[in-house]
Structure formats: C-alpha cells, structure tokens
C-alpha positions in Angstrom: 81.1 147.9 46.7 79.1 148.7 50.0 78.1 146.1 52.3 74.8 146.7 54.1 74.2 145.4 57.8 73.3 142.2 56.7 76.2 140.9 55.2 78.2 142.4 57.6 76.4 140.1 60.4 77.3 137.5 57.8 80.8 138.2 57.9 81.0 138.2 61.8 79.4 135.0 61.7 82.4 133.2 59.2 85.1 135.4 61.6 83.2 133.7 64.6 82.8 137.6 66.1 80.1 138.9 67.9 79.2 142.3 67.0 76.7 144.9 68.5 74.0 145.3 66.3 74.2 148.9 66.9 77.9 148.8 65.9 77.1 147.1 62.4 76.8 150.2 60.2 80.1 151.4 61.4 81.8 148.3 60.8 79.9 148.1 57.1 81.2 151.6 56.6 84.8 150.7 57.5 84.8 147.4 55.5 83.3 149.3 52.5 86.1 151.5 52.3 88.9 148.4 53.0 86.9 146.6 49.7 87.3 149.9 47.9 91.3 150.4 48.8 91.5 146.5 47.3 89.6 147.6 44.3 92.0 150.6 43.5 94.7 148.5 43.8 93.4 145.6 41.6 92.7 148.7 39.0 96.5 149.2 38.5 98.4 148.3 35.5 100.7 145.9 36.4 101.8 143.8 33.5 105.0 145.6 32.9 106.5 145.1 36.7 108.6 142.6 36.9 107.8 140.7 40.4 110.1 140.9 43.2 111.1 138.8 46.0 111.7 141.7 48.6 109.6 144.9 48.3 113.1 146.8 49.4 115.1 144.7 46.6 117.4 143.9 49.6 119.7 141.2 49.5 120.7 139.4 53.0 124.6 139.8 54.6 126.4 136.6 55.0 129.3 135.4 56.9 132.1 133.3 55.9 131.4 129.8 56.9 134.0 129.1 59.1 134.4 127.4 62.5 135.1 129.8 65.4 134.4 127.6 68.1 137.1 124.7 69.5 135.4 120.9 70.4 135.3 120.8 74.3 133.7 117.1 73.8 136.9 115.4 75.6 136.6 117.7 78.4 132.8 117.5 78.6 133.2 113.8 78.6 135.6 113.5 81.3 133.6 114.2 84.1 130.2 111.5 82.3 130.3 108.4 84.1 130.1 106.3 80.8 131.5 107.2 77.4 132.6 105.0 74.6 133.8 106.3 71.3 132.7 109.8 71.7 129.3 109.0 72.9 127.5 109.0 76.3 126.4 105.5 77.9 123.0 105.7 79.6 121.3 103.1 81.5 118.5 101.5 79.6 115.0 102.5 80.8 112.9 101.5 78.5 112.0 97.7 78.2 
C-alpha cells in the first residue's frame, strides 16, 4: 500500500506533527515501506505456532524466600520521643 502526500499530511495531523511540505514524499516513501514490512508479516502462516510468553522462552531466577535482615525496630525506637507498642506517637496536626 503506498500513501501519497495527502494522507501523509493526514497522518501528521492525528500524530499532532508538523511536517515540511517538502519533506512529505520522503516521509510517504518511508511509511509505505513500514505498511509493507507489516503486510509481509501478516502474510505468514501462523496457525501452527504455539504462542509464547517470552520471545527467548526464558524463564526468570528466583531466590529463596528467606529473611536476611535482623529487626532494628527496638533500637530505632529508642532514640523517638514517643513510642507505644511498637509504634511511633506523633502530635496531632490535623483538626
């Protein structure tokens, strides 16, 4: 499919892009070929491919869920002026 001058004004105008009128040929030229490459693709036979999630097949490392990190909450709390059952005690500023 080739897209003349015209609709490629059109285009710029849905994509909000100005464009040199001078410019447009080149730009219908390059979109032409982009439409074609889709095309080509959409020509393919691809009813016996079975979809994939990942075009590499790949399938994602994990780590053991474990905790690797002590609770410093005591010690944090120590120095807060306020604290009651594991929480911090701020002054109301909202009213």
């Amino acid at each position: 499919m080739a897209l003349d001058n015209e609709e490629v004004a059109k285009i710029a105008k849905l994509a909000r892009i100005k464009i040199d009128d001078s410019k447009a040929p080149e730009y219908a030229n390059s979109l032409s070929s982009i439409i074609g490459l889709v095309e080509q693709l959409q020509a393919a036979d691809t009813s016996d491919i079975e979809p994939m999630a990942h075009p590499l097949d790949a399938t994602q490392r994990l780590r053991s869920d474990e905790v690797t990190e002590s609770n410093h909450r005591e010690d944090y709390q120590t120095v807060a002026p306020a604290t009651e059952d594991g929480l911090y005690l701020v002054p109301k500023v909202i009213e």
